[in-house]
C-alpha positions in Angstrom: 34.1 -56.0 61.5 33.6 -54.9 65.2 35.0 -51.5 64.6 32.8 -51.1 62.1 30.1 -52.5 63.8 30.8 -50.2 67.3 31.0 -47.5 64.9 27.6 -48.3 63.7 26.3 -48.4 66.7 27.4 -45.2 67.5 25.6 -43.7 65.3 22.3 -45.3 66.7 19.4 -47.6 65.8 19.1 -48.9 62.0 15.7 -46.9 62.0 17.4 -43.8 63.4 20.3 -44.2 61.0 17.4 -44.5 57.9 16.1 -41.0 59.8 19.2 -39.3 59.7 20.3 -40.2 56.2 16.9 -39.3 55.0 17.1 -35.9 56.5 20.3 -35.4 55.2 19.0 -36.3 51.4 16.3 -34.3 51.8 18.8 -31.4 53.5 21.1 -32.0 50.4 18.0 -31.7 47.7 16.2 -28.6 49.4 19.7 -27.0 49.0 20.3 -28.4 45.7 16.8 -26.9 44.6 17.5 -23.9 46.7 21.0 -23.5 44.1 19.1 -24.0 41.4 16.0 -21.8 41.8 18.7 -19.0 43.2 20.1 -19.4 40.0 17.0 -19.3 37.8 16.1 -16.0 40.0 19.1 -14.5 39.0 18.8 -15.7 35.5 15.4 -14.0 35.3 16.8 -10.9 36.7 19.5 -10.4 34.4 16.8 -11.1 31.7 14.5 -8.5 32.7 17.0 -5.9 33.2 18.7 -6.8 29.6 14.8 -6.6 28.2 14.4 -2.9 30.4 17.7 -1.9 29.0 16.0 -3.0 25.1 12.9 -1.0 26.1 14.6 1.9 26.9 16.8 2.0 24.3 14.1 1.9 21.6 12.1 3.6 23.6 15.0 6.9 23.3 15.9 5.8 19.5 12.6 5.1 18.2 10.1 7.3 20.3 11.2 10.7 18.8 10.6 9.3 15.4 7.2 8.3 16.0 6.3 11.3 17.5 7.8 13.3 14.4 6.1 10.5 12.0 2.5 11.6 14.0 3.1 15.0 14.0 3.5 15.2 10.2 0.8 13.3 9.6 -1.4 15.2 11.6 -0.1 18.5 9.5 -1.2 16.2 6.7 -4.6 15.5 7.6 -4.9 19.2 8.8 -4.1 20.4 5.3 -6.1 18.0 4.0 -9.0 18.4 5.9 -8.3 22.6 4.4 -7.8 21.6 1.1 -11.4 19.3 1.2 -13.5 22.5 3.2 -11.4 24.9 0.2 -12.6 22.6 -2.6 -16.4 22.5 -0.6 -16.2 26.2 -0.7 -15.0 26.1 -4.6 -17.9 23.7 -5.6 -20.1 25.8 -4.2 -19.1 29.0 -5.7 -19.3 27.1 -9.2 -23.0 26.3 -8.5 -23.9 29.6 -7.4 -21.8 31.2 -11.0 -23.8 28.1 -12.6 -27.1 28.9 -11.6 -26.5 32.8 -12.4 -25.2 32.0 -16.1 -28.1 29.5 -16.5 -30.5 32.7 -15.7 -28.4 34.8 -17.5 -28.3 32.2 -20.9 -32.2 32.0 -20.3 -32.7 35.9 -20.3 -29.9 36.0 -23.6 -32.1 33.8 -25.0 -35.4 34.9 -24.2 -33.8 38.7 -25.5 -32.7 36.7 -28.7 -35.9 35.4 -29.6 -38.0 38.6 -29.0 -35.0 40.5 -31.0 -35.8 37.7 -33.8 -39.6 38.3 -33.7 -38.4 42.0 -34.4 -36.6 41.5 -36.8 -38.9 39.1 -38.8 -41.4 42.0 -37.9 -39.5 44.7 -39.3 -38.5 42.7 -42.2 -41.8 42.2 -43.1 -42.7 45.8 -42.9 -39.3 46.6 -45.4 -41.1 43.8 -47.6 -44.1 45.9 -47.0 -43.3 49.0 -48.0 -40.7 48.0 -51.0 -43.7 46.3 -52.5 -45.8 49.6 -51.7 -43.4 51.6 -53.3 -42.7 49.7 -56.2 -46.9 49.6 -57.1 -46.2 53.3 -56.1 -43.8 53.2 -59.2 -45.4 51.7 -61.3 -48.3 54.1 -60.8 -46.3 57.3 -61.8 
């Protein structure tokens, strides 16, 4: 019990044995915690370069793709956007051929009924003169 007791008192004080063995927990956690946020670090790292590596390899598979994908739709809407300015123009044309046929069916007409009015005209002059020549016949 005296050994141990000289040895205890080589190591100092009760309070300055406390100190020390405090220090040395605390020594022992910040390096524990040290361990463990190295390893988290180096968790995260690997993590971010297995994401980078993801990203890059979509970005090499996918990204021509896309851009082919946007380039035909853009020819699309191009040709679209043609066809619609094409139809415009088409439309356009039909309403000028309409609104020349309408004059034209308006003057056809107008022609039609004066050629009628002739006609009724002239027919009354045939009746006219049949029924002058038949009192003209009768009279010889």
């Amino acid at each position: 019990l005296e050994a141990a007791r000289a040895e205890l008192d080589a190591l100092g004080t009760e309070q300055g044995r406390s100190a020390r063995l405090r220090a040395s927990d605390e020594a022992c956690t910040s390096a524990a915690q040290r361990a463990f946020y190295t390893s988290q670090i180096a968790a995260a790292h690997d993590a971010c370069a297995e994401h980078a590596a993801t990203a890059e390899a979509l970005l090499t598979s996918m990204l021509p793709a896309l851009r082919a994908q946007a380039e035909g739709l853009e020819a699309a809407l191009r040709e679209a956007a043609t066809r619609q300015e094409q139809a415009e123009s088409d439309r356009q044309s039909m309403d000028s051929s309409a609104e020349k046929l309408s004059t034209e069916v308006e003057y056809l007409r107008g022609h039609y009924r004066a050629q009628k009015e002739e006609l009724q005209r002239l027919e009354g002059e045939i009746e006219a003169l049949r029924e002058s020549a038949e009192e003209a016949r009768q009279r010889l």
